[in-house]
N, C-alpha and C positions, 0 to 999 in steps of 0.2 A: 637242448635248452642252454648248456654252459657254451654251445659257439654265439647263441644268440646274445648272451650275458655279453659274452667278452666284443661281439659286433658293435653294442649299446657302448660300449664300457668305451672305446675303442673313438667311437662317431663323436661322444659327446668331449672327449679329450679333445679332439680335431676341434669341436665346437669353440672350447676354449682358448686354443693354442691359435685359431686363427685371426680375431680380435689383437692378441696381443700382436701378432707379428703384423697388425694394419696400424695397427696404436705407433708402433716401432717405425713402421715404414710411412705413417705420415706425421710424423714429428714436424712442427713449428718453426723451422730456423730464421733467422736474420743476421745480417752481417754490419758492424758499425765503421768499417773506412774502404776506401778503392781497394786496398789489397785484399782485405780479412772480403771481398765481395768476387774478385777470382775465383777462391776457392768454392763460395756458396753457389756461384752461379755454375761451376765447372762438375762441380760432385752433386748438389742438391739436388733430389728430385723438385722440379719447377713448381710443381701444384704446394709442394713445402714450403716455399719462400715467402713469407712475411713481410719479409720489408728488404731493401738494399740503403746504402749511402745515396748521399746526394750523389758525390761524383761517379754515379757506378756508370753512368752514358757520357761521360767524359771523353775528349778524343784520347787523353792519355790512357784508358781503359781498357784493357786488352780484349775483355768481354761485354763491350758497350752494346753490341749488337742482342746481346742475352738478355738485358737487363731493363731492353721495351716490354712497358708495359707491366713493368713491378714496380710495387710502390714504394718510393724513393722517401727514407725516415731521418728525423735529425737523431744526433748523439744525444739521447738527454733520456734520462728517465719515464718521465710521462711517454716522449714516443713509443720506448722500449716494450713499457707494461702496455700502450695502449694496441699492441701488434700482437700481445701475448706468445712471444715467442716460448719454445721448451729449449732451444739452444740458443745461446751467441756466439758470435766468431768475430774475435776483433786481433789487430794487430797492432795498429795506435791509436786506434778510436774508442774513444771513452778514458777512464783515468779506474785508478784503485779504490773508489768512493764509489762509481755507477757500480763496478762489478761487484765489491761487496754489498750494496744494496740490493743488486738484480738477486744474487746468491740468498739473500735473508727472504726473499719472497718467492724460491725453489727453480728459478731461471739458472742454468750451467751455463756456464761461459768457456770457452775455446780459445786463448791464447796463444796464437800464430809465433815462433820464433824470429829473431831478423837474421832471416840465412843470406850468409856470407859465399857460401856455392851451395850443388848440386845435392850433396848429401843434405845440408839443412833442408832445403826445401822436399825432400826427397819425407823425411821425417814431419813435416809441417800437410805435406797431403796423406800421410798416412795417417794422421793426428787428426784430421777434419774426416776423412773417410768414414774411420773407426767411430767418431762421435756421429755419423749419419746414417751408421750399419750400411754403409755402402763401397765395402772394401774391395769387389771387385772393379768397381768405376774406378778406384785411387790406384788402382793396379793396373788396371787399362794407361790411365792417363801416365804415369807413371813408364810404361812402356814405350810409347810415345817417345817422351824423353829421351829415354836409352837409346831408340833409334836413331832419335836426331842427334845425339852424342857423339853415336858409330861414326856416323856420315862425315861430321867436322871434323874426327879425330886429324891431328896430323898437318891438315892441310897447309897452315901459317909457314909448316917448316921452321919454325925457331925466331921466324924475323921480329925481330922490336917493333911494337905497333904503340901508337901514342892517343890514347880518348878524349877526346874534349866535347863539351858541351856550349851550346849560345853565350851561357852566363861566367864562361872560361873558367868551368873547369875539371877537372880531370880525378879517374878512380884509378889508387891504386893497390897492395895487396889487401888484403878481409875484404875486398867487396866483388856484388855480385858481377862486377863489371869484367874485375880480373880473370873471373872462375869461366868467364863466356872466352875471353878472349884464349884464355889456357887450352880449354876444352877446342877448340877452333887449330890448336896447333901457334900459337902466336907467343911470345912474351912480353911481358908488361913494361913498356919504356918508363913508365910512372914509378916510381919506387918508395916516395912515402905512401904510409898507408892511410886506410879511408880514403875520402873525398877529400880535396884539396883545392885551393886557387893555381893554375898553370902557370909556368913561368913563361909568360907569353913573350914578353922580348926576345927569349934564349929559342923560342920557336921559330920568330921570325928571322932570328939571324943564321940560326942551324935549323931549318927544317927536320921532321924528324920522314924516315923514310918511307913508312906507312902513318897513316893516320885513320883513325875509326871518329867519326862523329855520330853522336847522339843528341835525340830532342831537336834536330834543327828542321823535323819537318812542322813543330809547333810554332805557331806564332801569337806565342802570349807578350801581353804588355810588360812590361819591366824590364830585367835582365836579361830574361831568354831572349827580348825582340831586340833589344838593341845594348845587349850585352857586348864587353869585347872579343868572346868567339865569335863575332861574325865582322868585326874588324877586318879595313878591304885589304891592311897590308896584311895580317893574319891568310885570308884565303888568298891573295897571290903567294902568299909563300908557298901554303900546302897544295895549292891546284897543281893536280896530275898526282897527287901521294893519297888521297883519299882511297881506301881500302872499300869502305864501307861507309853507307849513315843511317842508322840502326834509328828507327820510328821511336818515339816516346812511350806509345803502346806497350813495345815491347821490355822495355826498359824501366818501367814505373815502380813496377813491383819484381820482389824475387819470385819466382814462381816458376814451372816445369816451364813456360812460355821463354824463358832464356835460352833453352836448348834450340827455336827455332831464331836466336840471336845469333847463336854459336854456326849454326849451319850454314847461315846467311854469309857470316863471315868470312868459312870457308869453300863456300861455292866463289865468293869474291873473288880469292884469294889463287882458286884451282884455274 
């Protein structure tokens, strides 16, 4: 009679504990910008996703292909609550007004860091993972990474390489730009830090001897299309130093997808 007790005692725990961990495992998420939608479409269970950015099928989108056929929400409260998500994950989508409002009506919100390299972003899927109880996926993806880390190490050999983008212009240390090209074996010709205007005459007069371009297989109106990185005496100068020209995809966001930046680079370069 007391195995039968403890059988009962035993099933009905089960009974309980397994509700919670479907509760747990189909949590609500949404993501409010192209980046903070990487990580939901990469880690989230798919039947969990609620809503994406507008731009989440963008070509700049690394996961555009993910994000057919989810419903695509604006920034703003009414959308938010009418998705009723249990998480959000934003990285500059929305403001300190939405999150505290989401927050006063029991919605958590996920604040993505702006990683500078490898370790941030490293910390930023572990931080979404954890919030989706889904730490094995952020450890898989995450491996990944290291692989394609392995692969690049090295290859640049030390050469000075110079970034530029259509709208001219160029990253140099704290950005994710730098951390791919390091990671690749290359050093940074750029030496102010951040994002900067290029000194595009000192280009054209002294080529630099590798060049990495970015964004130029986008062809958006404005700067990007008829920016002065695509200036023709600009490319006669660098034609034949081009290393690399790294998709916008890959480059939008900081995210583990750098590492298949860094790789590119030094397959280029091998």
């Amino acid at each position: 009679m007391r195995a039968a007790l403890l059988a009962g005692l035993v099933a009905g725990l089960a009974a309980v504990a397994e509700p919670a961990a479907a509760r747990m495992a189909a949590e609500r998420v949404m993501s409010l910008d192209s980046c903070a939608d990487q990580y939901v479409l990469a880690l989230a269970a798919r039947e969990t996703i609620v809503g994406v950015s507008p731009r989440a099928n963008a070509p700049d989108s690394f996961l555009r292909a993910r994000a057919a056929g989810l419903p695509k929400r604006r920034t703003t409260l009414e959308a938010v609550l009418g998705a009723r998500p249990d998480l959000v994950v934003r990285q500059w989508g929305g403001d300190g007004r939405l999150t505290a409002a989401l927050a006063r009506r029991g919605v958590r919100t996920i604040s993505l860091g702006d990683a500078t390299n490898f370790e941030g972003v490293r910390t930023n899927v572990r931080r979404v993972a954890r919030a989706l109880n889904r730490g094995p996926e952020g450890e898989a993806l995450l491996a990944r990474m290291d692989a394609d880390l392995a692969k690049a190490a090295g290859a640049g050999r030390g050469q000075a390489a110079f970034y530029l983008t259509p709208g001219g212009y160029t990253a140099g240390p704290d950005t994710m730009i730098d951390a791919m090209l390091r990671a690749a074996g290359f050093t940074n010709a750029a030496t102010q830090p951040y994002f900067s205007p290029a000194p595009l005459e000192s280009l054209v007069l002294k080529p630099p001897k590798a060049v990495v371009l970015g964004f130029f297989d986008l062809t958006r109106a404005g700067a990007d299309r008829w920016g002065p990185g695509r200036h023709a005496a600009l490319r006669k100068a660098t034609r034949g130093r081009v290393v690399a020209s790294l998709p916008g995809a890959m480059l939008g966001c900081s995210a583990w997808f750098a590492a298949d930046g860094a790789r590119a680079l030094a397959e280029a370069a091998r």
